[in-house]
C-alpha atoms as one frame of an Amber mdcrd trajectory, in Angstrom:
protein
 -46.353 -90.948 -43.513 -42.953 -89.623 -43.099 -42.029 -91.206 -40.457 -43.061
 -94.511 -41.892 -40.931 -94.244 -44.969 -38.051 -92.865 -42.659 -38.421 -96.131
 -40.496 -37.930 -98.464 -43.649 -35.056 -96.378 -45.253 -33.317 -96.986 -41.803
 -34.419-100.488 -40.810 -32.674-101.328 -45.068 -29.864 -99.679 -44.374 -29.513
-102.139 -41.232 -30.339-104.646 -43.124 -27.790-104.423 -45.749 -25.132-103.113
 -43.413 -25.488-106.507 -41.254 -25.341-108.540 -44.464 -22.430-106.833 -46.367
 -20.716-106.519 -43.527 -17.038-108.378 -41.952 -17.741-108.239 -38.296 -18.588
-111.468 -36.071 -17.387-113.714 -33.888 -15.825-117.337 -35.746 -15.077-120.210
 -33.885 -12.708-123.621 -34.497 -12.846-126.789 -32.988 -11.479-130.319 -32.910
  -8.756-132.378 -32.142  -4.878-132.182 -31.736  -2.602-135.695 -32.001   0.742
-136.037 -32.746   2.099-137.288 -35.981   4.229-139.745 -34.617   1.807-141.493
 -32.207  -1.396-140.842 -33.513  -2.305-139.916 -29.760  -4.506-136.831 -28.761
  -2.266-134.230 -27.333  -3.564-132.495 -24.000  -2.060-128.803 -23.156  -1.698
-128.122 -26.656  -1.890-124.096 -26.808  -4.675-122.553 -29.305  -4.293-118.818
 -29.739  -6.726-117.380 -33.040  -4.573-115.035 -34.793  -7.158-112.318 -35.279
  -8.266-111.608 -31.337  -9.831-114.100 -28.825  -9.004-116.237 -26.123  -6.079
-118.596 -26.109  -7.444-122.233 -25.115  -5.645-125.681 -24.492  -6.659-128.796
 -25.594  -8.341-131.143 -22.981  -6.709-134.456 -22.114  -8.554-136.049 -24.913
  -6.738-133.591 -27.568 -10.223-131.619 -28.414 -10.192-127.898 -28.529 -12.515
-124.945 -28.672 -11.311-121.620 -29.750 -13.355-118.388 -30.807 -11.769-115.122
 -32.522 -12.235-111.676 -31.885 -13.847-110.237 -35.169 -13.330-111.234 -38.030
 -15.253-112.121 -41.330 -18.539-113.564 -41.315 -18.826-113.414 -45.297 -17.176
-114.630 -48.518 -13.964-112.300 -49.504 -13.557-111.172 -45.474 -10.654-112.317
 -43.118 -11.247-115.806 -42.138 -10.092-117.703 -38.332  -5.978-118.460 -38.332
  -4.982-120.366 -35.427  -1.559-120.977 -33.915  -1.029-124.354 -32.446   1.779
-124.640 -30.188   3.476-127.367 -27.337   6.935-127.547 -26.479   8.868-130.589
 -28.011   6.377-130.175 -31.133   6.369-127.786 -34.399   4.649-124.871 -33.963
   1.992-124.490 -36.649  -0.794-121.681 -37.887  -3.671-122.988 -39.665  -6.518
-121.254 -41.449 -10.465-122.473 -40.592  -8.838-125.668 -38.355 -10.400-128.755
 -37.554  -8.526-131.752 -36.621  -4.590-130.841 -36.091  -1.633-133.081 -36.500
   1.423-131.772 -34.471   5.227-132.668 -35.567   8.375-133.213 -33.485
């Protein structure tokens, strides 16, 4: 019997851990064009702010990028990405989709 209740008051505490918790992995995608053009920008340089990989865009302007940790819940940390090519404005957005780059 004791080890029964133990086993719940642990497996809850798990539980509500997990879900009050900031930790997890947050990920941005889309595309990158310039303003001027309209036209998808390839080698456009995605670095998240908070951890991660840095990615490029692909010749077609699309990019994937994925944070280290950061929040996974309302009121926690959310994805900032810097966007960055030379000859264009260097900009940091927060939660990106599509991105429009300026000279």
């Amino acid at each position: 019997m004791r080890r029964s209740v133990a086993a719940r008051i642990i497996g809850l505490s798990i539980v509500v851990v997990g879900l009050t918790g900031c930790e997890g992995v947050v990920c941005a995608d889309g595309t990158v064009t310039a303003a001027d053009t309209g036209q998808a920008l390839a080698g456009v340089q995605c670095t998240p702010k908070d951890g991660g990989d840095v990615a490029s865009s692909d010749a077609a302007g699309r990019y994937h990028v994925c944070s280290g940790l950061v929040g996974c819940v309302p009121d926690c940390p959310a994805l900032h990405v810097e966007f960055s090519k030379d000859g264009y404005q260097t900009v940091t957005l927060k939660s990106p989709r599509d991105v429009v780059l300026q000279r």
